[in-house]
C-alpha positions in Angstrom: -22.7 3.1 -86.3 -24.9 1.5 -88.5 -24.3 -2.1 -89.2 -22.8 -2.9 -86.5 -23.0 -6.7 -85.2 -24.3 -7.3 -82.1 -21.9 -9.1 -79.6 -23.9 -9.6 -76.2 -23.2 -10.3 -75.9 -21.8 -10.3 -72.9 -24.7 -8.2 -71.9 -26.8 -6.5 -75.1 -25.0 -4.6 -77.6 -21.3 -5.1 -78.6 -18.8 -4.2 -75.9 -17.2 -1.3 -78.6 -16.8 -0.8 -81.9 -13.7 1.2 -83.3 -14.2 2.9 -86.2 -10.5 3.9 -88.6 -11.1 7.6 -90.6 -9.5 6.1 -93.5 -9.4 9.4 -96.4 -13.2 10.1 -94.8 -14.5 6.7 -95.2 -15.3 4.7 -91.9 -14.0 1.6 -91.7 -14.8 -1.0 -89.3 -11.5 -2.7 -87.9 -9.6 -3.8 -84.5 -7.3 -0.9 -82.7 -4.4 -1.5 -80.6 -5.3 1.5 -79.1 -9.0 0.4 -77.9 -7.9 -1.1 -74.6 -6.9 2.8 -73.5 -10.0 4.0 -73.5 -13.1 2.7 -71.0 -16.8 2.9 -70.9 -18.6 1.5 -68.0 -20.9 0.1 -67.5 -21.6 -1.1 -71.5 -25.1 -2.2 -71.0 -27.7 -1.4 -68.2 -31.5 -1.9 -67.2 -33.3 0.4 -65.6 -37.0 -0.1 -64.2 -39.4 3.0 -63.0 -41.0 5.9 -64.9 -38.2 8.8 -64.0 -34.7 7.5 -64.5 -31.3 9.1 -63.1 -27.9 7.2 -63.9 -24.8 7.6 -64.8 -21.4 6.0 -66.7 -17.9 6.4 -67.3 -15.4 7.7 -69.5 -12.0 6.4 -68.9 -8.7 7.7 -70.7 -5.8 5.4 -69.6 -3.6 6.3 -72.7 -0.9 8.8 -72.1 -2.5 11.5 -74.3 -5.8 13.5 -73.7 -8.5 12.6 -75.5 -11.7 14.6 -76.8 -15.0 12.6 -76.4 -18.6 13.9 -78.3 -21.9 12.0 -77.4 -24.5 11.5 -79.6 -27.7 9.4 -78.3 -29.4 7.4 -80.8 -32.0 5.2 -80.6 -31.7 1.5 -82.5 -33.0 -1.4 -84.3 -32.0 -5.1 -84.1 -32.0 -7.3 -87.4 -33.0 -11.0 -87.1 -29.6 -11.7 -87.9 -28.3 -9.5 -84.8 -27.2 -6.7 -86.6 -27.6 -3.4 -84.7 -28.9 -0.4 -86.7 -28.8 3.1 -85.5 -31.3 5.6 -85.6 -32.3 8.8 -84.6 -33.3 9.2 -80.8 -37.0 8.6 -81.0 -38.8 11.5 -79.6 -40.9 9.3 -77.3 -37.4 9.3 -75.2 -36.3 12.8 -73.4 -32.7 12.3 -72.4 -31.2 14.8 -70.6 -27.4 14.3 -70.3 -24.6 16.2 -68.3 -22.6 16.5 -71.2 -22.8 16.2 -74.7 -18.7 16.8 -75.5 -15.5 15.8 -72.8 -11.9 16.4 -72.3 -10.1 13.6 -70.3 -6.7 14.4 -69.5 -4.4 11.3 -69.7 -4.8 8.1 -67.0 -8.1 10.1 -65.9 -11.8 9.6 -66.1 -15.2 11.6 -66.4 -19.0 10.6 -65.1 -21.7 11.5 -67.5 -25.3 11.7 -65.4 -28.2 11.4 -67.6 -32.5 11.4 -66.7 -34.5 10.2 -68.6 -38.2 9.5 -69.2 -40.1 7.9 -72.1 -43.4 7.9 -73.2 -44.5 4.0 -72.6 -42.4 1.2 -71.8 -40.0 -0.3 -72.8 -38.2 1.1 -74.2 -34.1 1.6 -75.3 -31.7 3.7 -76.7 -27.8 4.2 -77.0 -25.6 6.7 -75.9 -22.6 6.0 -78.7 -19.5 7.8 -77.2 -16.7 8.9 -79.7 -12.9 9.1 -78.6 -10.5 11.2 -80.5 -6.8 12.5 -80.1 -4.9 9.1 -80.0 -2.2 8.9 -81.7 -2.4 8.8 -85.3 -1.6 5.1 -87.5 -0.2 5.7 -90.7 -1.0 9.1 -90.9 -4.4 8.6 -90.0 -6.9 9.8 -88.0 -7.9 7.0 -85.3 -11.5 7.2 -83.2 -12.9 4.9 -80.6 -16.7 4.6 -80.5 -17.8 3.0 -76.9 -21.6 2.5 -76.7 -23.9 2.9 -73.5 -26.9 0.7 -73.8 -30.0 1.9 -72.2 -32.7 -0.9 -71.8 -35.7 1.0 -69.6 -38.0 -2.3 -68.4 -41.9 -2.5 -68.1 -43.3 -3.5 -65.1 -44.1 -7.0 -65.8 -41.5 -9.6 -67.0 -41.9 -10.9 -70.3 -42.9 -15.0 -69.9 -42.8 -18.5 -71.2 -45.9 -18.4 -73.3 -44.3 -15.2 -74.6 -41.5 -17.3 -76.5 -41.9 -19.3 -79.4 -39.3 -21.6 -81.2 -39.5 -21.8 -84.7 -36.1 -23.9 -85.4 -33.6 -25.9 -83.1 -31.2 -27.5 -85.9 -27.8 -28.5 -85.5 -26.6 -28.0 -89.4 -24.6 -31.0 -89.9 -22.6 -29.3 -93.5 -21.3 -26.3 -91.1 -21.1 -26.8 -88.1 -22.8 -25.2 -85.8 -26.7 -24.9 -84.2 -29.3 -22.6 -86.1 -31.6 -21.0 -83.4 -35.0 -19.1 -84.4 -36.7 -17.6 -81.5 -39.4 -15.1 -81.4 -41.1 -12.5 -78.7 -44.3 -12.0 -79.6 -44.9 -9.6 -76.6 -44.9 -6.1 -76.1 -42.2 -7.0 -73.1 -39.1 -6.8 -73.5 -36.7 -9.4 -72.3 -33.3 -10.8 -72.1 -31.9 -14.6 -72.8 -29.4 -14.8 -70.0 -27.1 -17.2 -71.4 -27.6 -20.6 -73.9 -26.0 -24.3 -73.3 -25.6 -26.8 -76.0 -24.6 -30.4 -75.3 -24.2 -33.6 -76.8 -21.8 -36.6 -76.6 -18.8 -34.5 -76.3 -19.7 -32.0 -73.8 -21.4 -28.3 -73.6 -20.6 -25.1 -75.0 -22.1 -22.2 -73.4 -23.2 -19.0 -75.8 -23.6 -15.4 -74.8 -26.9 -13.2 -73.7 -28.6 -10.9 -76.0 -32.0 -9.0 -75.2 -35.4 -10.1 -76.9 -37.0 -6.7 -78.3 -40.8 -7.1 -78.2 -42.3 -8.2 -81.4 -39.5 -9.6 -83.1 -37.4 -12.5 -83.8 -34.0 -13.3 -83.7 -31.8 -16.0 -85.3 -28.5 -17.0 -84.4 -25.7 -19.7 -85.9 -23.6 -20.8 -83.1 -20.7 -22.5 -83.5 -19.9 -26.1 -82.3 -16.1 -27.2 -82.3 -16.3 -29.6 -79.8 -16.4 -33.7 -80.6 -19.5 -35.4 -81.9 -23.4 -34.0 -82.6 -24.9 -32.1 -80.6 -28.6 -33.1 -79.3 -30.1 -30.3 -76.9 -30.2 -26.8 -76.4 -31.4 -24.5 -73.2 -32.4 -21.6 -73.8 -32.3 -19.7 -70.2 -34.5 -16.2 -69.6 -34.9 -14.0 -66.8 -37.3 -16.3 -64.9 -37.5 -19.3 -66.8 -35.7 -21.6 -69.3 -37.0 -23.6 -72.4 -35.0 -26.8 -73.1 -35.6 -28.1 -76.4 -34.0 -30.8 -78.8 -31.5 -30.4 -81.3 -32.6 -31.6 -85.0 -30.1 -33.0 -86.9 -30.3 -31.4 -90.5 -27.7 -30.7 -93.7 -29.5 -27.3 -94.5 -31.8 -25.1 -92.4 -34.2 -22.9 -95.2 -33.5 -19.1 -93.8 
């Protein structure tokens, strides 16, 4: 689903995305209906040159549902925003099903191998739900993604990190963070912590693609100014100060 904003998130891309048929437009919107259908795990890593895994489809809703896979590969915007692509053809992905039927309160496995070319690399499996009830007299679907993340064998490093901004912007509110991997590895910030003289707030992971950078505004509700940030990765953790600024130039 192109344009899709990237929540990891806990955990890489967005949890799910559910996408309303509205007169053959797709619109982007919350569904009551989401919490009946399952896919787990969301996100997963996967190290090795041959890889064999599986995830799950889970109807809890009262009607059967229709399911049709379609791998894609992806990009990630600075800004976070996930783009979809076709699968690149450096990935063969081998699934156990491309379409499902799951009859109501059950669940399927879908086993997939894959292989790639040179590493990493990452795709997504997005999964599409139909057959729910309709709202309105429309058509509802349910996309669930499956992240694939396949690792190289060395982890990606401190000197592979560089911070271009630490700011808290004073006129919104919130911390403007620029980082940038300017490795071939890829690699995951496990969590952030900002603090200052009214406590912490703790932000969610999101993956580091190689060679590119990502900026992020996050939010800070909580009493007074914020003065440091950590930044923790799989292995080490950069601690930085906060500037204090009205603007950050983007």
């Amino acid at each position: 689903m192109c344009g899709a904003r990237e929540a990891e998130l806990p955990r890489a891309l967005a949890p799910f995305l559910i996408a309303l048929s509205l007169a053959g437009c797709g619109l982007l919107a919350p569904s009551r209906d989401a919490g009946a259908q399952t896919l787990r795990p969301v996100v997963v890593e996967h190290s090795g040159s041959k890889v064999r895994s599986k995830f799950e489809l889970v109807n809890d809703g009262l009607l059967p549902v229709n399911v049709v896979l379609e791998p894609r590969s992806f990009e990630v915007t600075p800004a976070g925003e996930v783009l979809y692509l076709p699968l690149d053809s450096s990935i063969r992905l081998k699934l156990s099903a491309m379409s499902v039927r799951i009859p109501p309160r059950q669940s399927r496995w879908i086993f997939y191998e894959v292989t790639a070319d040179s590493f990493p690399a990452w795709f997504v499996i997005p999964c599409t739900f139909s057959g729910m009830p309709k709202r309105s007299g429309l058509e509802v679907t349910v996309e669930l993604p499956h992240t694939v993340y396949l690792l190289q064998k060395d982890a990606m490093r401190r000197e592979d990190v560089k911070v271009h901004t630490s700011a808290y912007i004073a006129s919104q509110g919130s911390i403007f963070l620029e980082l940038e991997n300017g490795s071939t590895r890829l690699g995951r910030v496990i969590g952030i912590e900002a603090s200052g003289p009214g406590g912490k707030k703790s932000y969610a992971s999101f993956p580091c693609l190689p060679k590119r950078s990502r900026q992020l505004t996050l939010p800070w509700d909580l009493p007074g100014v914020p003065d440091r940030l950590v930044v923790r990765f799989q292995g080490f953790t950069l601690d930085m100060p906060l500037v204090r600024s009205s603007d950050v130039a983007r």
